[in-house]
C-alpha positions in Angstrom: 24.2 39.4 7.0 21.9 39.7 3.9 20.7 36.6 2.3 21.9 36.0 -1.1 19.5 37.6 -3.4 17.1 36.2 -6.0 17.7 38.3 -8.6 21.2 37.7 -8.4 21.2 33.9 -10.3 23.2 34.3 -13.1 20.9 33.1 -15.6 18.4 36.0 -15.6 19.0 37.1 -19.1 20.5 33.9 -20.3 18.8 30.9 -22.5 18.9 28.0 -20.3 18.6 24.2 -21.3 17.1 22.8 -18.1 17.7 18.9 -18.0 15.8 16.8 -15.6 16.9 13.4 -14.9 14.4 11.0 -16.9 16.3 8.4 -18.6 14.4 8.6 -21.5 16.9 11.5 -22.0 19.2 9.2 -23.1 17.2 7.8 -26.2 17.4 11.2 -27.5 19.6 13.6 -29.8 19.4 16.9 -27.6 22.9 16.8 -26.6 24.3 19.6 -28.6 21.1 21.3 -28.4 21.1 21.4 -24.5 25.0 22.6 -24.6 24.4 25.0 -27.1 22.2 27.6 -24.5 24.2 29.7 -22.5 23.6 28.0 -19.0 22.8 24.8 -18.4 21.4 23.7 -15.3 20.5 20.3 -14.1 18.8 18.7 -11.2 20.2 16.7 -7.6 22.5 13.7 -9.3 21.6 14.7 -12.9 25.6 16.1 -12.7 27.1 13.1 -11.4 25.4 10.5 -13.8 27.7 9.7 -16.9 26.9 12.2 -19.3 26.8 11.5 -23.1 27.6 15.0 -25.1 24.8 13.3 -28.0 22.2 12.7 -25.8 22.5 14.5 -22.6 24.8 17.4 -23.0 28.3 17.8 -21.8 28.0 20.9 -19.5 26.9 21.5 -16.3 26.7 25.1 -15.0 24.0 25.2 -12.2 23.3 22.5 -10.1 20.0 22.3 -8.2 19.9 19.7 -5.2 17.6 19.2 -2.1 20.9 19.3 0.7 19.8 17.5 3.2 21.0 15.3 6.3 23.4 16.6 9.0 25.8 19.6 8.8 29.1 17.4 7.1 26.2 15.5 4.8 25.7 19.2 3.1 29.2 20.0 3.2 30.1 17.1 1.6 27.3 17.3 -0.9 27.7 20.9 -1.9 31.8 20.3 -2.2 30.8 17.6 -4.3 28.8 19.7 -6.3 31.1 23.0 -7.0 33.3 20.2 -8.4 30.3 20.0 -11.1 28.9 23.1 -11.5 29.8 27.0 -11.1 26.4 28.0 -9.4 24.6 24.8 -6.5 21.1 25.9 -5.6 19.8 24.4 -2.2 16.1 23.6 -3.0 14.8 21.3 -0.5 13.0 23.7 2.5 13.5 21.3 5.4 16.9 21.0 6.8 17.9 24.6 5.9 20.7 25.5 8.4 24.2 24.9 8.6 25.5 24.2 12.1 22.6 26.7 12.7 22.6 29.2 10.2 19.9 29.4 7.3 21.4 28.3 4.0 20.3 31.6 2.6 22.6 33.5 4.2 25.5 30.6 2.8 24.1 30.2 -0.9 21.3 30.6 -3.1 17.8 28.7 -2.4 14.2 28.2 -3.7 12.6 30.1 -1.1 10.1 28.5 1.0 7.2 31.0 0.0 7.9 29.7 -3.3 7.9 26.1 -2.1 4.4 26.2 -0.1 3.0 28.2 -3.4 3.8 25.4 -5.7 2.9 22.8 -3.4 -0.9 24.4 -2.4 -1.0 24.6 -6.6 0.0 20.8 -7.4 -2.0 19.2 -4.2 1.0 17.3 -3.4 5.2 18.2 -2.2 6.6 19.1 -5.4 9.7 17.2 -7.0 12.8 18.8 -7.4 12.5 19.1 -10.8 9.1 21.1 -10.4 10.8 23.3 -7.8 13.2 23.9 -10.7 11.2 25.1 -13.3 9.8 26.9 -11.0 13.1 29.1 -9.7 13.8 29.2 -13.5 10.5 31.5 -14.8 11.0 33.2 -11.7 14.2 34.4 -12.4 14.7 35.1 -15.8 13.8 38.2 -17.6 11.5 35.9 -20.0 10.1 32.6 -19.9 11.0 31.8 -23.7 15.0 31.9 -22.7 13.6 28.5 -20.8 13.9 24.7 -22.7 13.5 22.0 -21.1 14.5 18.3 -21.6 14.5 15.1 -19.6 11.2 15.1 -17.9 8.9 12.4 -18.5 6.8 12.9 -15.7 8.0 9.2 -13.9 7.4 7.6 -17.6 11.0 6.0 -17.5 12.7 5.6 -14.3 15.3 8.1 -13.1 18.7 8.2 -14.6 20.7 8.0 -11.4 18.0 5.0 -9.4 17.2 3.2 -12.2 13.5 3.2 -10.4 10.2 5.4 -11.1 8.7 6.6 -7.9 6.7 9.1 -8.0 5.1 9.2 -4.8 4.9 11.8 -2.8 4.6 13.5 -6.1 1.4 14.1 -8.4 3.2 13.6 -12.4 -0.3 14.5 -13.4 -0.2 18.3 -12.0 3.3 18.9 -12.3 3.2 17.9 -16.3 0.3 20.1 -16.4 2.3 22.9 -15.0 5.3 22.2 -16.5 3.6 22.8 -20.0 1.9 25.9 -18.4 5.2 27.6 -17.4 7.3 26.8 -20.3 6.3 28.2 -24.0 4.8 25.5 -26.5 7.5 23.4 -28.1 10.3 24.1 -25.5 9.5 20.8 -23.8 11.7 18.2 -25.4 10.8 14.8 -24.7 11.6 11.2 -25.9 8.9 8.7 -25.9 9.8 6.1 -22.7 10.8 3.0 -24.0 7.6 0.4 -23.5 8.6 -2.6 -21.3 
């Protein structure tokens, strides 16, 4: 059995709106503009919060989630997810077997090369949503087919806990690589609300 291959994520010469799950998000006006790209991907429970087509986007067609917990956990999870989205993603690199087979072989991951690379460049375990941006300019023909909304960097808590944790995360690094890997301008952001 091969694994699935990288180069075969259906997005490689797509524009993709990729929508983190910031709640500031929801103070915005990027809905159409988000569902407007050709795929739209969003990250772990992004799919599964209530979405609002003026401020989030309606669509969801790649989900990317850290699967994790025992065999029926992931099961459950990624039968959950299809429901969502056409393409799931496993990103997390821990727990990456399925009653002892490498998710690889099942469906697409972040590799774990990738993974150790991103996390010796941050100086901390990257989030999810770093992971994804990651995948993303790896796997499209060009990073300008990338935009990017809902990431605040933990400045407004998560849409789907309601809490900002960043910990074991560094928002400093991954905001400045973020803004490294994705052109200038294609990082749509809406001021967190002050307390």
């Amino acid at each position: 059995i091969e694994p699935v291959p990288v180069s075969d994520f259906p997005w490689r010469s797509k524009t993709i709106a990729l929508v983190g799950n910031a709640s500031s998000v929801w103070d915005g006006a990027f809905g159409p503009q988000i569902d407007s790209a050709d795929y739209v991907i969003r990250i772990n429970q992004g799919a599964f919060i209530p979405l609002r087509g003026e401020s989030t986007g309606s669509r969801t067609d790649a989900l990317l989630m850290s699967l994790s917990g025992y065999a029926w956990d992931k099961a459950w999870m990624y039968s959950r997810a299809r429901l969502k989205a056409k393409t799931v993603v496993a990103m997390t690199p821990r727990a990456r077997t399925f009653f002892g087979i490498d998710l690889k072989y099942l469906i697409p991951v972040y590799p774990v090369e990738w993974h150790a690379e991103l996390h010796k460049l941050l100086g901390a375990r990257p989030s999810t949503g770093a992971m994804a941006i990651d995948l993303s300019r790896r796997t499209v023909d060009d990073v300008s087919q990338i935009s990017v909304y809902g990431f605040d960097f933990w400045g407004s808590p998560t849409t789907y806990t309601g809490i900002i944790k960043a910990a074991p995360h560094d928002p400093v690094a991954e905001e400045k690589f973020v803004r490294g890997a994705v052109p200038d301008g294609q990082v749509y952001q809406v001021s967190p609300r002050s307390a």
